[in-house]
N, C-alpha and C positions, 0 to 999 in steps of 0.2 A: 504494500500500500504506500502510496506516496503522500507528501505533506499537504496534497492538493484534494484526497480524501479518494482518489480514484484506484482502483484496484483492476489484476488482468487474472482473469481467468486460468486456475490452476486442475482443471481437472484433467482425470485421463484423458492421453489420446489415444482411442481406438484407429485399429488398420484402416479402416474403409476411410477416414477422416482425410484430406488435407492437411498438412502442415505447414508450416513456414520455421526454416530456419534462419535465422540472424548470422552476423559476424561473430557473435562469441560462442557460438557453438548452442545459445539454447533453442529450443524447439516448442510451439505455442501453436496452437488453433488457427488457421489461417483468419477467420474473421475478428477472433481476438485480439490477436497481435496488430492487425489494420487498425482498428480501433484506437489499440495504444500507440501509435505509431502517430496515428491523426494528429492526438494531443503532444507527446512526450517524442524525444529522439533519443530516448534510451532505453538501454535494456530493465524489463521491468524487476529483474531477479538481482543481477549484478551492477546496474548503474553505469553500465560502458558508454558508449555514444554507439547509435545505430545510425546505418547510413544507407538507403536506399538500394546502393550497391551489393549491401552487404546482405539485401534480404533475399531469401531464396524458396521456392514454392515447391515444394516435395513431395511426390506419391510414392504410396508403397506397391512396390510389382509381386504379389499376392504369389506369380510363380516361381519368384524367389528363394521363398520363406516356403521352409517347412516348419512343422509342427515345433520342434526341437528350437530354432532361431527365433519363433515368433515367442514362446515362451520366457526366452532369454531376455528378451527384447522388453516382451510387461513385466518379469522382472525388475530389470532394471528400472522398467519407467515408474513402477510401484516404487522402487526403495529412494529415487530422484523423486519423488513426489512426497513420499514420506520423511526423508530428509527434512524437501525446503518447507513441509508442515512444523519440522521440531526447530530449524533454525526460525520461523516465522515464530513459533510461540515463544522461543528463546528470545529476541528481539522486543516480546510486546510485554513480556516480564521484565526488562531490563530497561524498558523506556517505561513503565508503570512504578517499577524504585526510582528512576532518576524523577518521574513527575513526584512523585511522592519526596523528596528529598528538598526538591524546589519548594514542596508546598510548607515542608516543615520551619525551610530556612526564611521562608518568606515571613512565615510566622512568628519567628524565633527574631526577627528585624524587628517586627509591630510590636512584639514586648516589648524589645528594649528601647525604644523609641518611645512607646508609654511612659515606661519607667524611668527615663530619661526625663521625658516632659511632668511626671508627676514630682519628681526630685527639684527641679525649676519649679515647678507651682506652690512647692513646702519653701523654698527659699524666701520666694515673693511672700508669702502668708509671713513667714518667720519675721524679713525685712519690716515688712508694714506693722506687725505684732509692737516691733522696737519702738517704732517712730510713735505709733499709738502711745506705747506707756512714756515714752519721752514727753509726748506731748499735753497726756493726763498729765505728769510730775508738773510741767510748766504753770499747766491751768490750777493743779493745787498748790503752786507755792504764793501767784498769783489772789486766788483768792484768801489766801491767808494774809499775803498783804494788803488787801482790800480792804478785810477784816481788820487787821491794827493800823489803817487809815482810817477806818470809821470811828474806830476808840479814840484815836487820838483828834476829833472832832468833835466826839463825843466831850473828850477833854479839856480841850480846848476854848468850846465854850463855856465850861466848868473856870477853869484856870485860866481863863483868856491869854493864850501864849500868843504869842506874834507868828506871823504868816512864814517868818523863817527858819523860826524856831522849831516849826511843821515841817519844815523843809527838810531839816537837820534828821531829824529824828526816822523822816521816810530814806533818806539818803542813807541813814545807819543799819535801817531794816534790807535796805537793798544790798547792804554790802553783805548785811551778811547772812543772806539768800543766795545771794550771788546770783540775782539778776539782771538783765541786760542793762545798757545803758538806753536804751528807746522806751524803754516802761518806764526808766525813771521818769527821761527829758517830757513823756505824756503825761503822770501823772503831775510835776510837778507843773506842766503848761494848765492843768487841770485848775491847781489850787490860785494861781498868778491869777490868771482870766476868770 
């Protein structure tokens, strides 16, 4: 069978039949071989190149052949037919492992290609995990300072301290928070304005 899904005709050939023999020595059904011939210029068994020249039209001369020779002859054409039966099945096992082997490896790519891609997706989840609690931490140290700005307005109007003396004391909260200096330069633009 060819990759083009076309196949040639392997059955017996009986005496009374025509044949055709080729250049490589095999021998086929005269209407069969025409057929593959149509399509293909090779031998359908061996894959040689066939060539017009090479094909030859053969009858069997019946007064030839005795009983003895023509024996010989199915014989042989049995054990040639039987052969290219076991080399064909041989062939369609050993192209059924290698599909089989394609299919496994193809597979065996798509895991780790998953699992590749799932390793990246735990990174990304991990990364963003950080930045999140970084970014909680900032928002709770934030409103803790919120929080001892309110007291100290709270205070303030209590103990009327001066507007700098606010300043002083958020300035000393920040330091030792240890945050930025843009929360500061806001909230002190806060208490100014």
């Amino acid at each position: 069978m060819t990759d083009c899904g076309y196949c040639i005709c392997l059955d017996k050939i009986k005496i009374k039949n025509a044949v055709t023999l080729i250049g490589c020595e095999h021998v086929f059904h005269e209407k069969c071989i025409k057929s593959w011939l149509n399509l293909f210029s090779i031998c359908p068994l061996c894959r040689k190149d066939v060539y017009n020249s090479h094909v030859r039209k053969r009858y069997f001369d019946l007064s030839t052949f005795n009983s003895q020779s023509v024996d010989k002859f199915l014989r042989e054409n049995d054990e040639l037919y039987e052969k290219s039966k076991k080399e064909l099945s041989k062939l369609v096992d050993e192209l059924e492992v290698i599909e089989l082997r394609m299919l496994q490896s193809l597979e065996k790519k798509e895991i780790c290609e998953a699992v590749a891609a799932s390793k990246r997706i735990k990174e990304s989840i991990k990364s963003c995990s950080k930045t999140i609690q970084e970014v909680e931490d900032r928002i709770s140290v934030f409103v803790l300072i919120l929080n001892a700005a309110e007291k100290l307005e709270a205070h303030d109007s209590k103990a009327k301290m001066s507007k700098w003396s606010q300043i002083w004391e958020i300035c000393r909260l920040f330091l030792i928070y240890g945050l930025f200096l843009p929360l500061f330069c806001l909230y002190v633009g806060h208490l100014l304005f």
